[in-house]
Structure formats: C-alpha cells, structure tokens
LUMGUDO-855305 format. One record per residue (C-alpha): y, x, z; residue number from 1. Coordinates in Angstrom, 2 decimals. Layout:
<nodes>
{node {Y X Z} NUM},
...
</nodes>
This chain:
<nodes>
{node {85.62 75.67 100.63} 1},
{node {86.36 71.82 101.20} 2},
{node {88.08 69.92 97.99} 3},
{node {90.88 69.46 100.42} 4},
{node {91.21 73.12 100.39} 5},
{node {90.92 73.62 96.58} 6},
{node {93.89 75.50 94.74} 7},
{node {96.20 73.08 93.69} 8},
{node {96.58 72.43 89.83} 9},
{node {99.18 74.25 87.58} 10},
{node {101.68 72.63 86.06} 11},
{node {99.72 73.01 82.65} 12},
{node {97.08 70.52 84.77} 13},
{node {94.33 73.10 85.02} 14},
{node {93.11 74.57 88.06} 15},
{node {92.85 78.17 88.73} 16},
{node {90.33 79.76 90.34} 17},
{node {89.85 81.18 93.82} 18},
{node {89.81 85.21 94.16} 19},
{node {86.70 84.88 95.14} 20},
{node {85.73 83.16 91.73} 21},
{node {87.37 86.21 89.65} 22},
{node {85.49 88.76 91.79} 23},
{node {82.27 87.19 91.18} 24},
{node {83.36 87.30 87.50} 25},
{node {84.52 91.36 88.22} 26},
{node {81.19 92.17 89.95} 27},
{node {79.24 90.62 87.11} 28},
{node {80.85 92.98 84.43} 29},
{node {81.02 96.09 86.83} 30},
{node {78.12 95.78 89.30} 31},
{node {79.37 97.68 92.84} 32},
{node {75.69 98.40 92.90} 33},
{node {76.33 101.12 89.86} 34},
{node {79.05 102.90 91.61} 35},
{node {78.34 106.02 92.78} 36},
{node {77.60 106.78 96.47} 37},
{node {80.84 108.46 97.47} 38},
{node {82.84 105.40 95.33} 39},
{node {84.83 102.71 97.34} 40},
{node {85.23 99.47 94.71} 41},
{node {85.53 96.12 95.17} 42},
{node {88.31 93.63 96.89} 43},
{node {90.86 95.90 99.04} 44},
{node {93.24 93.26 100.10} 45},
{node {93.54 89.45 99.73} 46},
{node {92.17 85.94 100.50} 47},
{node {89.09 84.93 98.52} 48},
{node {90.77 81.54 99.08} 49},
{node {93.56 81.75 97.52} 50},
{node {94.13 80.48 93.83} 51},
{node {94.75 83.39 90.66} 52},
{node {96.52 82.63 87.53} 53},
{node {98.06 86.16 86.66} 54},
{node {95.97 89.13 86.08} 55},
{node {97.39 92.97 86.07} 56},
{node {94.95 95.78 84.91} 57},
{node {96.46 99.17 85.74} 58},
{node {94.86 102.78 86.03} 59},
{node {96.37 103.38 89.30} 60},
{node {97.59 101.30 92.58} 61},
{node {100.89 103.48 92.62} 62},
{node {104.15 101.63 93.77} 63},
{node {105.82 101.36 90.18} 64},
{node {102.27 99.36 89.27} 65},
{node {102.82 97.44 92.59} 66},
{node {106.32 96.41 91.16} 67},
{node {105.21 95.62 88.10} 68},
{node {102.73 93.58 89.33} 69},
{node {105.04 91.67 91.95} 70},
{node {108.06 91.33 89.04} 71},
{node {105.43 89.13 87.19} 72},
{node {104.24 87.38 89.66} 73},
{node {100.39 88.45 89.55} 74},
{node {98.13 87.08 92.29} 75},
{node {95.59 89.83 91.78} 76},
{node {96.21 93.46 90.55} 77},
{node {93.09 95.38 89.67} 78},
{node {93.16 98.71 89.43} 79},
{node {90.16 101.70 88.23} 80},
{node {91.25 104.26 91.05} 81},
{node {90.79 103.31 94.51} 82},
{node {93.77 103.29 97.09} 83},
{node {91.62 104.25 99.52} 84},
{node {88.86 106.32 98.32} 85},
{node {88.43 107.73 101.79} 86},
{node {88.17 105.80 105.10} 87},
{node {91.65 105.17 107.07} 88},
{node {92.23 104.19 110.49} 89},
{node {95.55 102.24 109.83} 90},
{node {96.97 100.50 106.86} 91},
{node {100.93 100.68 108.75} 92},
{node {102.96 100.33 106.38} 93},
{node {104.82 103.69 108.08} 94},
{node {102.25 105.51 104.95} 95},
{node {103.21 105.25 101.78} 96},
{node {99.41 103.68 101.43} 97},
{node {99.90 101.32 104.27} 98},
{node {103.09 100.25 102.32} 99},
{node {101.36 99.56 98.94} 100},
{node {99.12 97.26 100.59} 101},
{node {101.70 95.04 102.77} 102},
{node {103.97 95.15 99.50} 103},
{node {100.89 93.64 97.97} 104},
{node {99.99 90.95 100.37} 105},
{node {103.79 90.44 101.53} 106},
{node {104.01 89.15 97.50} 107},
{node {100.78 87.41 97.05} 108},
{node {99.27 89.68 95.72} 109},
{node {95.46 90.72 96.13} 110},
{node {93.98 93.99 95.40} 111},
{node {90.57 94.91 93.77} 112},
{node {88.79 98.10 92.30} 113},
{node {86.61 98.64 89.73} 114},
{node {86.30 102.35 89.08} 115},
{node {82.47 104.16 89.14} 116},
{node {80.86 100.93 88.09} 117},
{node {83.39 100.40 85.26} 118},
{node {82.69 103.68 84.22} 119},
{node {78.86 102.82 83.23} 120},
{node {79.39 99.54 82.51} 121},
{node {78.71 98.28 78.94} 122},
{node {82.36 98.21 77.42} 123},
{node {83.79 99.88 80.09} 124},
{node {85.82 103.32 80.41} 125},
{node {83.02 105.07 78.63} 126},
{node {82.67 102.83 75.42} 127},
{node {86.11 102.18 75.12} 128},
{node {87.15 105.83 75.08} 129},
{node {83.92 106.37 72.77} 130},
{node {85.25 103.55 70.19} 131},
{node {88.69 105.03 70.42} 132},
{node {87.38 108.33 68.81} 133},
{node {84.60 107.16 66.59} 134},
{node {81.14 107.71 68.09} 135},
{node {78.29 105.49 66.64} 136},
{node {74.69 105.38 67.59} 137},
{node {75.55 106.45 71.64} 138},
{node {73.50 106.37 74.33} 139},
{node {74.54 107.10 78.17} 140},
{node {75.60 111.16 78.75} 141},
{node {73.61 110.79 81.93} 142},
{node {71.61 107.11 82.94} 143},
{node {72.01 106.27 86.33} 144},
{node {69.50 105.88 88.90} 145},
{node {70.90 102.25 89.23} 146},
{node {70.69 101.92 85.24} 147},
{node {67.20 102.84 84.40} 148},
{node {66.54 99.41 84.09} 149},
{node {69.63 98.61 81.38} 150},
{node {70.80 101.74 80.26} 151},
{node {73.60 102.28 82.02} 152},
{node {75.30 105.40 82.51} 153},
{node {77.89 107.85 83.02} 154},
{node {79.71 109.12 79.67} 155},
{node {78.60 108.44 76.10} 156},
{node {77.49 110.46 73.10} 157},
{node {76.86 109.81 69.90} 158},
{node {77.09 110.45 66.23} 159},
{node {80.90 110.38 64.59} 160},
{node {80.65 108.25 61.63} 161},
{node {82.03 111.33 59.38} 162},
{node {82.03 114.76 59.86} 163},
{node {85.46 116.38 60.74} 164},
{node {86.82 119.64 62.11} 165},
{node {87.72 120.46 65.25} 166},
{node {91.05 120.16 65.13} 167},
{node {91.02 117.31 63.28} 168},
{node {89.06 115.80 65.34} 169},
{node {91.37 116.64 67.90} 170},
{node {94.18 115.10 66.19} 171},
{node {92.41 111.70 66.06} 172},
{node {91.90 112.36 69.47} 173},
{node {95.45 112.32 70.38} 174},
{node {96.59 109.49 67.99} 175},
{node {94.54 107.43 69.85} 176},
{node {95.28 108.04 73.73} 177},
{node {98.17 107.44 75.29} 178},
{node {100.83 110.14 75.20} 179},
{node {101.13 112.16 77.94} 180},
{node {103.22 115.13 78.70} 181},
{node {100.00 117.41 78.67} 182},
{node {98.82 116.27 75.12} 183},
{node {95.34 117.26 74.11} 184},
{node {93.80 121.10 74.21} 185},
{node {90.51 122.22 72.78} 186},
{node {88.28 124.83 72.62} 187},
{node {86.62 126.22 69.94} 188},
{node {87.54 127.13 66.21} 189},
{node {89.88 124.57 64.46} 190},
{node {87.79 125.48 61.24} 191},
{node {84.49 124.18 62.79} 192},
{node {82.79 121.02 61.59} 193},
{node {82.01 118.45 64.10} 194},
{node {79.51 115.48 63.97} 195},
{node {78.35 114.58 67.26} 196},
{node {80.06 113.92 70.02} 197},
{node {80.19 113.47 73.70} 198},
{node {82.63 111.38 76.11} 199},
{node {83.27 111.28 79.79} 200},
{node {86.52 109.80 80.92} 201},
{node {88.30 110.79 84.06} 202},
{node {87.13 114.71 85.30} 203},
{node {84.37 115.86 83.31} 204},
{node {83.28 119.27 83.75} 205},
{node {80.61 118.44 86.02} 206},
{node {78.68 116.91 83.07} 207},
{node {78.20 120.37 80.95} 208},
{node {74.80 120.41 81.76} 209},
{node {74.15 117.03 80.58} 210},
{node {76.28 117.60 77.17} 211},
{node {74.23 120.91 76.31} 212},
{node {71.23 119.00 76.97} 213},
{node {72.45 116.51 74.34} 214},
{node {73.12 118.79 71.96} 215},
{node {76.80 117.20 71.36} 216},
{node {79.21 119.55 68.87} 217},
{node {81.97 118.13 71.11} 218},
{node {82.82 117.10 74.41} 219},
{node {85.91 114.94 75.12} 220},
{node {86.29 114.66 79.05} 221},
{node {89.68 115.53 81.40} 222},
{node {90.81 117.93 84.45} 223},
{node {89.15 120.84 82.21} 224},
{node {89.42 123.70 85.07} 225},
{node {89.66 127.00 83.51} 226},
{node {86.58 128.93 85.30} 227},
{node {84.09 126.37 84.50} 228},
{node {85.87 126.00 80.38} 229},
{node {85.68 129.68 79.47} 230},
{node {82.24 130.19 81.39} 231},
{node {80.99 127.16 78.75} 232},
{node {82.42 128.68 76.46} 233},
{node {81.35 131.94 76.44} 234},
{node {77.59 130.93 76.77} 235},
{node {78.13 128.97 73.93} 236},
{node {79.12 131.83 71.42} 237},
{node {77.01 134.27 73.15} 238},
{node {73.91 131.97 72.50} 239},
{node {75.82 131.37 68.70} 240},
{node {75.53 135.06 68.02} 241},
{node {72.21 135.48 69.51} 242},
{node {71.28 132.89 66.89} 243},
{node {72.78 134.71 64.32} 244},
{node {76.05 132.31 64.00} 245},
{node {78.91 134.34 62.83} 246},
{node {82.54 133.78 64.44} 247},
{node {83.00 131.59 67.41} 248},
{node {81.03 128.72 66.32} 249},
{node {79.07 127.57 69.36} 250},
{node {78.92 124.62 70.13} 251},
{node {79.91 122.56 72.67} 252},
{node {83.60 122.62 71.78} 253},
{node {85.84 121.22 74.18} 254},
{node {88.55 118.81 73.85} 255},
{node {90.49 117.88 77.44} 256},
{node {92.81 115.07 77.80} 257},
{node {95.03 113.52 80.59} 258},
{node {93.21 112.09 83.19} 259},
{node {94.71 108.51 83.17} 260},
{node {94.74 108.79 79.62} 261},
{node {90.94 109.15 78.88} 262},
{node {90.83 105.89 81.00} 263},
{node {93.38 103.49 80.22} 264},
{node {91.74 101.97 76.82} 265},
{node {89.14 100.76 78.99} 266},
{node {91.73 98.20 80.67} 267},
{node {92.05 96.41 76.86} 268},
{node {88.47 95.83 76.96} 269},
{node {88.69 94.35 80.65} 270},
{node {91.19 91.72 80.32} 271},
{node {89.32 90.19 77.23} 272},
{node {85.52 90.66 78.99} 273},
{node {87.60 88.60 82.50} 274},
{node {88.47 85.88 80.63} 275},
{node {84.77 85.75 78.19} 276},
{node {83.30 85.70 82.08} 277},
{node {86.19 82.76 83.38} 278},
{node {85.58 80.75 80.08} 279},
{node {81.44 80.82 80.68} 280},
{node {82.29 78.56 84.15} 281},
{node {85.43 76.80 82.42} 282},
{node {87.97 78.74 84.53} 283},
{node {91.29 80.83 82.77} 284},
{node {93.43 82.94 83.71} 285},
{node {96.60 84.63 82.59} 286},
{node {95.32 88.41 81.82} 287},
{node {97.87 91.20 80.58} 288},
{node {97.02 95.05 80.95} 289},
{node {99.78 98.00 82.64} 290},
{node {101.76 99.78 80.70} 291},
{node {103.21 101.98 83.02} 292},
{node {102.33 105.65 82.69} 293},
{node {100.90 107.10 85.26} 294},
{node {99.98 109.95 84.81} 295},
{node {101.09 112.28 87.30} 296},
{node {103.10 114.77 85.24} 297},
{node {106.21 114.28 83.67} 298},
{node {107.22 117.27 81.47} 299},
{node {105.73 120.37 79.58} 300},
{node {107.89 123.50 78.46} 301},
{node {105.76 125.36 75.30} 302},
{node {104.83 129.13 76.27} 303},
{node {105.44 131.77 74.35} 304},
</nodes>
C-alpha cells in the first residue's frame, strides 16, 4: 500500500491500522495453522485496506451482534464461531447468512474468525475458562499435532488450588459463567471431594477418553448428550466398585454448561492480548467485548 493510500489520521492524530495489520496481529495470537482440519477461521469479509479503530469480540456472528456492532460503529467484528463453517455457493443477501454479511460490509464493517485456533491458543477459550474455575499446574487435555512443538492443545486440566465438593465446585462453576437459561448440571455425588480438574469449552464429550486418561476428578465441558454422559458414568462407578469404592464415587464427574457460556470469558482475554500485539508495532485500537447473550435458548420451566 502507497502512503497516498494510507488510512487517514483520527481526530486524536494517530493513525489506525489497516485490517490487514490487525489480522496479522489475530493470526499471531491464534495461528490458523492450529485450527482443526474441518475449521474455517480467518477474515470472512472486508478490505485489508481499509483503516480499524473499533474492535467487537462476540461469541457468535448472529444479527443482534451485527447490530451491535454497526450501532457502535466497529470497523471489524470478530467473532469465535464461524458464519460459514461449511462451503456456500452464494452470499445473497435473500439468506439470512447472505444478509449478515452485506449488513456487515453495507456498514463498514469487516468480519474475522478465530475459533479452533483460539481454542489451543495460550490464553485463549481453554485458559480462560480454566482460570475462571481455578485450575493450577494445567497442561493441554489433548496436544495437537500442530502443538507438539509449544504445547498447544485442546482443553486444559489441572490441579484446583483447594479441594472442594462436587457441588460446590459446581456452584463456583456457575458464579463464574455467564447466566444462561440452562444453568449448570453435574454428575456425580454432591458429597464427593474434587481436586483435579479438566476443561474443554464449547462440546466436549468427544474428549472422555482423553479426561480418563488424565485422571481428572472433574470434567467441565458443554452439549453433554445423554447416551455418551450416563455410559461415562456408569463405567466410572462400575470400575469405583470394582475397586472397592463404596457409593457412587467414580470419578470423572461431570459438570456441563451452556455452550456460548463455556466460551465467552475467553473474549476478555482477547481484547487485552489485540491491543499487547497493536502496542508491540505502535498501533491502537479501540477494543470492547459483546455482551449480548447468545445463547440459543431463552427459558427453562423446573420438572417435577
């Protein structure tokens, strides 16, 4: 890009940078060579030309995002889910996809995921749900073939810096997400002490393997489906009586949150580790993280 071409100073008589500048910055904390091989990250929509001064972090690229994005006048929204996870043959805005992304560049607004590669990142979805809840001394659930070189990885575990029940544990649990209409369920006796732990945010039960290989007490993940729960479960106090454990005391006990909810600390961490990477090259912008819920369900009537 020619100096004629340059964004033009602010009124505060810096000079943002180019979108192209804060994805290099985005790529450097969340490699798109760590995303998994199914994963779609990186810029969706917008011009790496064009200048950035405002910042949104969201879980989701849903419309009320989009609006709240466009209301504040951000010139780059980025988002952990992907809009398109899948590849498309149109983006007409006659979808309600297509829409999202002409509302987007209609306003000025550019479009980039980190989702994958912000989950193994070093403070990314992983550590920040594992600081929410206490876990010290962690290591990756499961190091990725593109991490064997740095450690990187999907989920965390970990020792919690005190023991705790269950449902104590669960408590803190709650506390610290978001609140969501689900809440948080476990698994397991309330009664039961707890001091290791395992985290995988987003839809976890893929990872049991991985978390009875580690030996957690715990395992905090989301999207829990029942087959896959009780069949953990069971094995777990079969093996506990086998052992000669009294009660239902085996271990991993389960603890499943809402999805977006298990995710959205991480975008605290990523607006402070954007502008750390801006400052290193004397660039700045204006950073501020979603608030909007979006998790997909709205209301829960109690059983009896």
């Amino acid at each position: 890009m020619s100096s004629s071409d340059a964004p033009a100073p602010d009124p505060s008589g810096t000079t943002p940078p180019t979108l192209a500048q804060v994805v290099r910055a985005l790529d450097g904390l969340y490699p798109p060579s760590t995303a998994e091989g199914w994963d779609a990250v990186g810029l969706v929509a917008g011009d790496p030309a064009a200048p950035v001064r405002k910042v949104l972090f969201a879980v989701d690229p849903v419309t009320a995002v989009v609006d709240q994005a466009l209301d504040w006048g951000a010139d780059l929204l980025v988002t952990h889910h992907p809009l398109f996870l899948r590849g498309v043959s149109s983006v007409a805005a006659t979808t309600f996809k297509g829409a999202v992304v002409h509302r987007l560049l209609t306003g000025g607004c550019a479009l980039h995921v980190a989702h994958t590669n912000a989950d193994a990142a070093p403070r990314g979805v992983a550590d920040a749900l594992a600081d929410l809840v206490g876990i010290t001394d962690r290591r990756p659930l499961e190091v990725s073939a593109a991490g064997e070189t740095d450690g990187r990885g999907i989920g965390r575990v970990g020792r919690l810096a005190e023991p705790t029940t269950l449902a104590d544990f669960a408590r803190r649990v709650a506390a610290a997400l978001p609140a969501t209409a689900q809440g948080i369920r476990f698994s397991g006796d309330p009664d039961a002490t707890v001091t290791t732990a395992a985290v995988l945010g987003g839809s976890g039960d893929g990872y049991f393997d991985a978390v009875r290989a580690a030996d957690a007490d715990v395992y905090v993940t989301s999207d829990l489906r029942h087959h896959p729960a009780s069949e953990l479960r069971e094995r777990a106090e079969f093996e506990a009586r086998a052992a000669g454990t009294d009660g239902p005391s085996g271990t991993p006990f389960l603890v499943d949150t809402a999805h977006y909810a298990s995710e959205w600390p991480w975008l605290r961490y990523a607006v402070e580790d954007l502008a750390a990477a801006l400052a290193a090259d004397g660039l700045a912008v204006e950073a501020r993280v979603s608030e909007v819920v979006t998790d997909p369900w709205t209301g829960q009537v109690p059983s009896r």
